[in-house]
C-alpha positions in Angstrom: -15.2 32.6 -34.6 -11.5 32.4 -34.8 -10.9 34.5 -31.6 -13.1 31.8 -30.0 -10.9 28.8 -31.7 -8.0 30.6 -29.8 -9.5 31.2 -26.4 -10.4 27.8 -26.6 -7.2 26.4 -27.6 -5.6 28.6 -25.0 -7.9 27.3 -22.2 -7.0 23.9 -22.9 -3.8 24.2 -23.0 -3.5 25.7 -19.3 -5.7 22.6 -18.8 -3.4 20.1 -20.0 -0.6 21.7 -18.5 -2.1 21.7 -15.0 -3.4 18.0 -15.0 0.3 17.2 -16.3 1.4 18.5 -13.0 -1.2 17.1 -10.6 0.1 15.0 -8.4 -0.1 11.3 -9.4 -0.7 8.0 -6.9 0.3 4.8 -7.3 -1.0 1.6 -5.2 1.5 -1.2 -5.4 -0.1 -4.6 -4.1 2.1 -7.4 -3.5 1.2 -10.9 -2.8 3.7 -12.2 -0.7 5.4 -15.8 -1.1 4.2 -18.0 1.6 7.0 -19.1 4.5 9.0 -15.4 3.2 6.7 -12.9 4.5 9.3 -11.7 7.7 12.1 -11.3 4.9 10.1 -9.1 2.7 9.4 -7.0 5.3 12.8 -6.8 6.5 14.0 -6.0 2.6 11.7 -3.7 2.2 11.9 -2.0 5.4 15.9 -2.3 5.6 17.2 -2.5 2.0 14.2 -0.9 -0.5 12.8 2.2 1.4 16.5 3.7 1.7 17.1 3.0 -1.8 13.6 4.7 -3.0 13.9 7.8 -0.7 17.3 8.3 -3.0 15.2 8.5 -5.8 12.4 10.4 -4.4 9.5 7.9 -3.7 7.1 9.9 -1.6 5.4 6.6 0.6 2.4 7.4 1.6 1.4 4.4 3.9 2.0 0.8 4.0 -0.4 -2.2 5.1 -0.4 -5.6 5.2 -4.0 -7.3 5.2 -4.7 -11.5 4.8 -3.5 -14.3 6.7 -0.2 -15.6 6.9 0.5 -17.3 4.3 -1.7 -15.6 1.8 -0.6 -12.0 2.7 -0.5 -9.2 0.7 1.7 -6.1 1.2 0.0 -3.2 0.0 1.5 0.7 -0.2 0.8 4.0 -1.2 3.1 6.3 -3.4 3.0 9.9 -4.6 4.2 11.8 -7.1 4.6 15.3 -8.4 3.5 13.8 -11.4 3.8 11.3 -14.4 6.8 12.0 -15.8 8.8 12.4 -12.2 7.1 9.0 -11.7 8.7 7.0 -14.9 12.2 8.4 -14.3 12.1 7.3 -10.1 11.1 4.1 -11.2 13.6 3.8 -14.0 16.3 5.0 -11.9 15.2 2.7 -8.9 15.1 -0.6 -11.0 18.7 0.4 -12.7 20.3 1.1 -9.2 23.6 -1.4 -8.8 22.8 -2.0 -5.4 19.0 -3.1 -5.5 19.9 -5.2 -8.1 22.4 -6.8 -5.8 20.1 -7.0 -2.8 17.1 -8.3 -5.2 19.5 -11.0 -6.7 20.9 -11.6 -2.8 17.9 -12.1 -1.5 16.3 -14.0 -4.2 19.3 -16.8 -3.8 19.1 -17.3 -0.1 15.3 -17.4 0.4 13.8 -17.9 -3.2 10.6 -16.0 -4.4 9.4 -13.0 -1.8 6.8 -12.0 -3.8 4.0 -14.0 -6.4 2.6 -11.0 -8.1 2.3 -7.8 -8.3 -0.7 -5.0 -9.4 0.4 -1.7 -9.9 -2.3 1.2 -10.4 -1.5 4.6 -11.1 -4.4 7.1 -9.7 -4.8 9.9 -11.7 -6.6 12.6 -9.3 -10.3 13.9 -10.8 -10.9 17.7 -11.3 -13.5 17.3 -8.2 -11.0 15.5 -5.6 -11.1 16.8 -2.0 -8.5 18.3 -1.0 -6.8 16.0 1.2 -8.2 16.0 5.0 -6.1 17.2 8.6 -6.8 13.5 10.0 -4.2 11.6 10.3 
């Protein structure tokens, strides 16, 4: 009995380590303020993708569905995993000079953005592996 207690405390700790090190995903929706839609785009585009590349944001894709006015920017991160995750974003929102643009932009044109949802996808033990389309 106790070599089985120890197999299976062995076992699951090579389970948690692996999950710990899955690669993590993160949908970021934004709602975009009405009448600010063309500078979000050119903030994000220009001013917060050079910014999160420093830091190590993997994006994935970006999209923009709804009708102007009610538009909602949506994008894809992902990470090596949690932890790498935390300390990107940390490091992202402490950075001197998005704080400046933020604050910037945020004077000149108001609100960009309403809301936010952020989801992070933890990948199943039966995900695909991702596909060759493109």
């Amino acid at each position: 009995m106790k070599r089985f207690v120890l197999l299976a405390l062995f076992w699951l700790g090579i389970s948690i380590g692996a999950s710990a090190q899955a690669p993590v995903y993160q949908l970021r929706i934004y709602k975009l303020h009405p009448d600010n839609e063309a500078h979000f785009h050119d903030r994000f585009r220009d001013q917060c993708m050079p910014i999160m590349k420093r830091y190590g944001f993997d994006i994935v894709f970006t999209s923009q569905s709804g009708p102007s006015g009610h538009a909602e920017f949506v994008y894809l991160l992902r990470w090596k995993n949690r932890a790498t995750q935390i300390s990107a974003w940390k490091a992202f929102l402490a950075d001197p000079e998005w704080i400046a643009i933020k604050k910037s932009s945020s004077a000149e044109f108001g609100d960009l953005v309403d809301e936010v949802q952020d989801r992070s996808l933890d990948m199943l033990s039966y995900t695909p592996a991702p596909s060759k389309v493109p």
